[in-house]
N, C-alpha and C positions, 0 to 999 in steps of 0.2 A: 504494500500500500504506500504511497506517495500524498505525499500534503501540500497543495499552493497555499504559499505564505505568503500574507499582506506585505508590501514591501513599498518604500517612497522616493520615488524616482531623484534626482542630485543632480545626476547630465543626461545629454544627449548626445549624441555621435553618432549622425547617422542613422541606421538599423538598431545601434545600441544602445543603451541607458545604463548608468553605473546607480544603483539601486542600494538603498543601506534601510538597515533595521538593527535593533538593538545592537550598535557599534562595527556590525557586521555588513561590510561595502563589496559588491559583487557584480559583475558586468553581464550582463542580459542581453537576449536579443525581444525586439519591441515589434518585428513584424505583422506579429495578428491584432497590434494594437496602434495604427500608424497615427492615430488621434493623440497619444499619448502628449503631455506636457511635463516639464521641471515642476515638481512638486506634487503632483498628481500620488498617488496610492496604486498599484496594482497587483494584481494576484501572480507568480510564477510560480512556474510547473516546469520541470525537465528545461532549466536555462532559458524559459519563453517565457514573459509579458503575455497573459492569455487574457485578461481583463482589467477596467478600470475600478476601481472602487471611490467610494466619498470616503471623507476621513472618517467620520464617524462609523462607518462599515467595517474600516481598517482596523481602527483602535478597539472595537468591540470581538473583532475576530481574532486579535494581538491577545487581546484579556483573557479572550475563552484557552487558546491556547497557554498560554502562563497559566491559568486555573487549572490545569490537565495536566500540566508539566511537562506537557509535549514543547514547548517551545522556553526559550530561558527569560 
C-alpha cells in the first residue's frame, strides 16, 4: 500500500516542483497537475503531483496522518 502525502509546492522548474513538508524538500514531477502554482498544497504518489488541495485539506490530512503515526 502506498500513501499520497499532502505536500507545499516552494519552486517551479518546468515539469518540476521542489515540494517540502515537515523539513523534508523533495523534487517532483507536476505533469498531471500543469495548473499547479508556488504555494499551492498537493497530493504525491510515486514522485507525481496527482492533485491540488486547499490548505485546509492539506493540514487536516497532515493531522490525520500524525494522529496515526503514519507520518512524523
Amino acid at each position: 500500500m502506498c500513501l499520497g502525502i499532502p505536500v507545499k509546492v516552494k519552486e517551479i522548474n518546468g515539469q518540476e516542483a521542489l515540494v517540502e513538508v515537515g523539513g523534508l524538500k523533495q523534487t517532483v514531477r507536476i505533469d498531471f497537475v500543469p495548473e499547479v502554482k508556488t504555494g499551492d498544497f498537493v497530493i504525491v504518489h510515486a514522485g507525481f503531483a496527482i492533485s491540488i488541495l486547499n490548505e485546509e485539506e492539506a493540514e487536516e490530512t497532515l493531522k490525520l496522518l500524525r494522529e496515526a503515526e503514519v507520518f512524523p
